[in-house]
C-alpha positions in Angstrom: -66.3 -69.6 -184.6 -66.1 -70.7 -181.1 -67.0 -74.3 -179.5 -70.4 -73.4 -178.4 -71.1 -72.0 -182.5 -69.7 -75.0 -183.8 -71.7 -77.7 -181.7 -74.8 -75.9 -182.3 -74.1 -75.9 -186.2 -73.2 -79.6 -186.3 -76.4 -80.6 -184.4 -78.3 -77.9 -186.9 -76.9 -79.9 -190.0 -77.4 -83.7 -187.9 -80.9 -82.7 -187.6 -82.1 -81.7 -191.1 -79.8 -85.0 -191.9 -82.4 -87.2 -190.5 -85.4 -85.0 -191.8 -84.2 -85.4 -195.0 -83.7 -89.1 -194.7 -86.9 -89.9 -193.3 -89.0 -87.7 -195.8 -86.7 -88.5 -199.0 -88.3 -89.2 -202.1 -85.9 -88.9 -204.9 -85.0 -93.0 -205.9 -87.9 -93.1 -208.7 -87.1 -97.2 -208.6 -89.4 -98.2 -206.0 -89.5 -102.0 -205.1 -93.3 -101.9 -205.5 -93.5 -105.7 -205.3 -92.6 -105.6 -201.4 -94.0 -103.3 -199.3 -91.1 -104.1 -196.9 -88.7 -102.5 -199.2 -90.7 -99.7 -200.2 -91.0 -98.4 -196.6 -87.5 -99.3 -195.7 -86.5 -96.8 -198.8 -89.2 -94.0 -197.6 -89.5 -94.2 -194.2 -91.5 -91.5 -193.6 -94.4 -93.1 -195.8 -94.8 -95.8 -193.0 -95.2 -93.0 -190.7 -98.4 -92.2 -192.5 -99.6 -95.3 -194.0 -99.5 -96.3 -189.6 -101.1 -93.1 -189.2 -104.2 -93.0 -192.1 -104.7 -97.3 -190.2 -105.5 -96.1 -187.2 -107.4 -93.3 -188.1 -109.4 -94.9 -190.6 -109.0 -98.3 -189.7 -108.0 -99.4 -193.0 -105.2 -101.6 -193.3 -101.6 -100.4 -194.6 -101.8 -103.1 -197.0 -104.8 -102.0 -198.9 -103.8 -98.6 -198.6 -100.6 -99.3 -200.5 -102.3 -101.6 -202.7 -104.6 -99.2 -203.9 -102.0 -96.6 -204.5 -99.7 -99.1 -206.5 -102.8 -100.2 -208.6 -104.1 -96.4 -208.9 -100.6 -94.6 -210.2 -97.9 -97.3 -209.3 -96.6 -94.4 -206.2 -96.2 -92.2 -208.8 -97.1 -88.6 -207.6 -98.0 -86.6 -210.6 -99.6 -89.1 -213.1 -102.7 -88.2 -214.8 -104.9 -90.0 -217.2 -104.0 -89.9 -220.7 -105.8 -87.4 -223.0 -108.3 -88.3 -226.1 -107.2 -88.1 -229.5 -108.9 -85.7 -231.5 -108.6 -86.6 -235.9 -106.6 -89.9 -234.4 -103.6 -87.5 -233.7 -104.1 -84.3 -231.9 -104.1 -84.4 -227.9 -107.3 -83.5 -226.5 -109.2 -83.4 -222.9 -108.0 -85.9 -220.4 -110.1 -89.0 -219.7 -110.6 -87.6 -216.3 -109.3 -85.3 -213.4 -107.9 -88.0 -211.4 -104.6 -87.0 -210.4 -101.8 -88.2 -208.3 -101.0 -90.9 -206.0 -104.4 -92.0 -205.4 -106.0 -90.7 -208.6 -108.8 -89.4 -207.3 -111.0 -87.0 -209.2 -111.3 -82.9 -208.5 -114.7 -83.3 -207.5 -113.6 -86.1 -204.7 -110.4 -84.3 -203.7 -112.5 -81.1 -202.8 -115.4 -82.9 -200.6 -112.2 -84.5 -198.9 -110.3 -81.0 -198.2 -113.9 -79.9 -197.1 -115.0 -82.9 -194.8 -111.2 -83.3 -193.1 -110.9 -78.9 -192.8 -107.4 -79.6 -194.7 -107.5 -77.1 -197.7 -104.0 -77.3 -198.6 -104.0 -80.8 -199.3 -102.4 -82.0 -202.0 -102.5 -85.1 -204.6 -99.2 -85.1 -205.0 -98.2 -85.8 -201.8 -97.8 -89.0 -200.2 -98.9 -88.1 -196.8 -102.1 -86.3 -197.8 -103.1 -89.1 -200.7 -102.6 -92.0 -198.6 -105.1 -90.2 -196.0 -107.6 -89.8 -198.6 -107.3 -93.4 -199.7 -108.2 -94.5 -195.9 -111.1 -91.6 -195.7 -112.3 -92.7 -199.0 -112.7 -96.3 -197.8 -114.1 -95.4 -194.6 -116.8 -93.5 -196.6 -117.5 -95.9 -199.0 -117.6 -98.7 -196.2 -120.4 -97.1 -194.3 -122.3 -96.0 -197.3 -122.2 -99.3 -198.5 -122.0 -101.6 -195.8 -119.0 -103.4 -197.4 -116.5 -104.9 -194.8 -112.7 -102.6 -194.0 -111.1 -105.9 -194.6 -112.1 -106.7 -198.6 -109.9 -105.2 -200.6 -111.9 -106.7 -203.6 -115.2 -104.6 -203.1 -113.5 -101.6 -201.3 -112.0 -101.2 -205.0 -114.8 -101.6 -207.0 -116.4 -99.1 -205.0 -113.5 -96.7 -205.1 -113.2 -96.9 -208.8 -117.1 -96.8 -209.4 -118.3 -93.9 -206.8 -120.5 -95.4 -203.6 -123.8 -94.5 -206.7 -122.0 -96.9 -209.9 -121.0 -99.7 -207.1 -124.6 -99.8 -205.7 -126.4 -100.0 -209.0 -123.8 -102.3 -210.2 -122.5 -100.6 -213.0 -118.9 -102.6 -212.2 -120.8 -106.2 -213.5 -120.4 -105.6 -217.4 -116.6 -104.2 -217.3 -114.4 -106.9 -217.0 -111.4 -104.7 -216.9 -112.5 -102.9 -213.4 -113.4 -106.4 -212.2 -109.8 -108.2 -212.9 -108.0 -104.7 -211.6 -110.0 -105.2 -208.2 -108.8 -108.8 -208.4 -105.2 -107.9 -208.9 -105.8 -105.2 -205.7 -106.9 -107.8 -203.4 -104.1 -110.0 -204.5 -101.4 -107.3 -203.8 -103.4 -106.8 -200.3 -103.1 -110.1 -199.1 -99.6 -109.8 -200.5 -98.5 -107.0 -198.7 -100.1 -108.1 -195.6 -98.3 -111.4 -195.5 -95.2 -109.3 -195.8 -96.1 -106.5 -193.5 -96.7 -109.6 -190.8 -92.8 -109.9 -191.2 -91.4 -106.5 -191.4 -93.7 -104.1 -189.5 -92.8 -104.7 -185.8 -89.3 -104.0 -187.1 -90.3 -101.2 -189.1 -92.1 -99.7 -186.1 -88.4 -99.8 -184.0 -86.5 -98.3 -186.7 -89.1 -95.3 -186.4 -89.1 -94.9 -183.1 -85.3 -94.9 -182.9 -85.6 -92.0 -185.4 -88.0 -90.6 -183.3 -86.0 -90.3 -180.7 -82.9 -89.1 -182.2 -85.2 -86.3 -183.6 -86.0 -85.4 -180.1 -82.5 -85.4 -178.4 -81.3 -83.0 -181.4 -84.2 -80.9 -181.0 -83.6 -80.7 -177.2 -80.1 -80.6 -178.1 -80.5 -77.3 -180.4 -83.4 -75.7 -178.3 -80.6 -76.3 -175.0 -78.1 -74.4 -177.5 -80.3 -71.8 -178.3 -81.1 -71.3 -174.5 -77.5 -70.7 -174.0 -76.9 -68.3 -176.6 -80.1 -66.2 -175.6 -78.8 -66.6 -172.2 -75.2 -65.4 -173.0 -76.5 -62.5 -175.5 -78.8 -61.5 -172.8 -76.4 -61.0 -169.7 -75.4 -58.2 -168.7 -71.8 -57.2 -170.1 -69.3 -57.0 -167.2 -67.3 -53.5 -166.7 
């Protein structure tokens, strides 16, 4: 293998390096308390939490909120099932599945509305983009505020139809979960005040690493075509 092979290997292998890094999701211990940590460990989740805000115009911290209180960023959870005779597994409480739990029925109007049929619940980038769609939705059907986390929730957990006829009222439970979502929304949004403008300089350092290896490959491959392509001297 000569120089020019080599270089363009090692810069093949630097690059998928940093992909890798950016988009791993392997450590299962996520520090779900601090949303600091959490994106420092998955980098490429601040990416599109940063993305589905300014889209949507949700904030990151309600975002993550609702994921952590909907599946605790777990990707493939799913209810649990009934109990048929008090011991045999039956249906499933619901379809909700994945990071943001959301049902089949509410999954499919998304892929339909956003043209994205591949979408999956099961991945981070996709669910946290349906979180912020969802809450745009239910915002302007409902005329509840972006910023309260509280309501947003209820809504979310009821359908725009159960929150407006105020089904939520006489279940206790769905009431203190949407408290404990608007407590880990101002929580994470105390600590995102901290970490984010950092977090947004790490990514753009990444970002442009990405690009020189890219341009650093694609000026490779340039040569190689180049050399493959002249014409071979008598």
């Amino acid at each position: 293998m000569d120089t020019f092979h080599r270089l363009l290997a090692i810069g093949t292998v630097l690059f998928f390096v940093v992909i890798s890094y950016l988009t791993s999701a392997t450590d299962p211990r996520l520090p779900s308390k601090n949303v600091c940590e959490m994106f420092t460990k998955r980098p490429s989740w601040f990416v599109h939490a940063d993305r589905a805000e300014k889209h949507w115009g949700a904030r990151k911290s309600l975002l993550m909120a609702f994921i952590r209180h909907e599946s605790g960023f777990r990707s493939k959870v799913r209810p649990p099932r009934r109990k048929i005779l008090w011991i045999f597994p039956g249906p499933r409480l619901s379809t909700a599945y994945g990071y943001s739990q959301a049902l089949d029925s509410t999954w499919r109007e998304y892929q339909l509305r956003r043209r994205r049929p591949r979408a999956r619940r099961d991945r981070f980038s996709d669910a946290v983009d349906f979180v912020g769609w969802y809450a745009r939705e239910l915002s302007a059907g409902t005329g509840i505020p972006m910023t309260d986390s509280y309501k947003l929730y209820l809504a979310y957990h009821e359908g725009p139809g159960g929150y407006a006829q105020g089904r939520h009222r006489n279940k206790p439970g769905v009431l203190a979960a949407a408290a404990r979502v608007a407590k880990t929304a101002a929580l994470y949004e105390r600590q995102l005040q901290e970490c984010a403008p950092r977090l947004k300089r790490r990514q753009m350092g990444f970002l442009a690493l990405e690009i020189l290896l890219l341009a650093g490959i694609a000026a490779a491959l340039g040569l190689l075509l180049k050399k493959r392509l002249a014409p071979k001297r008598p």
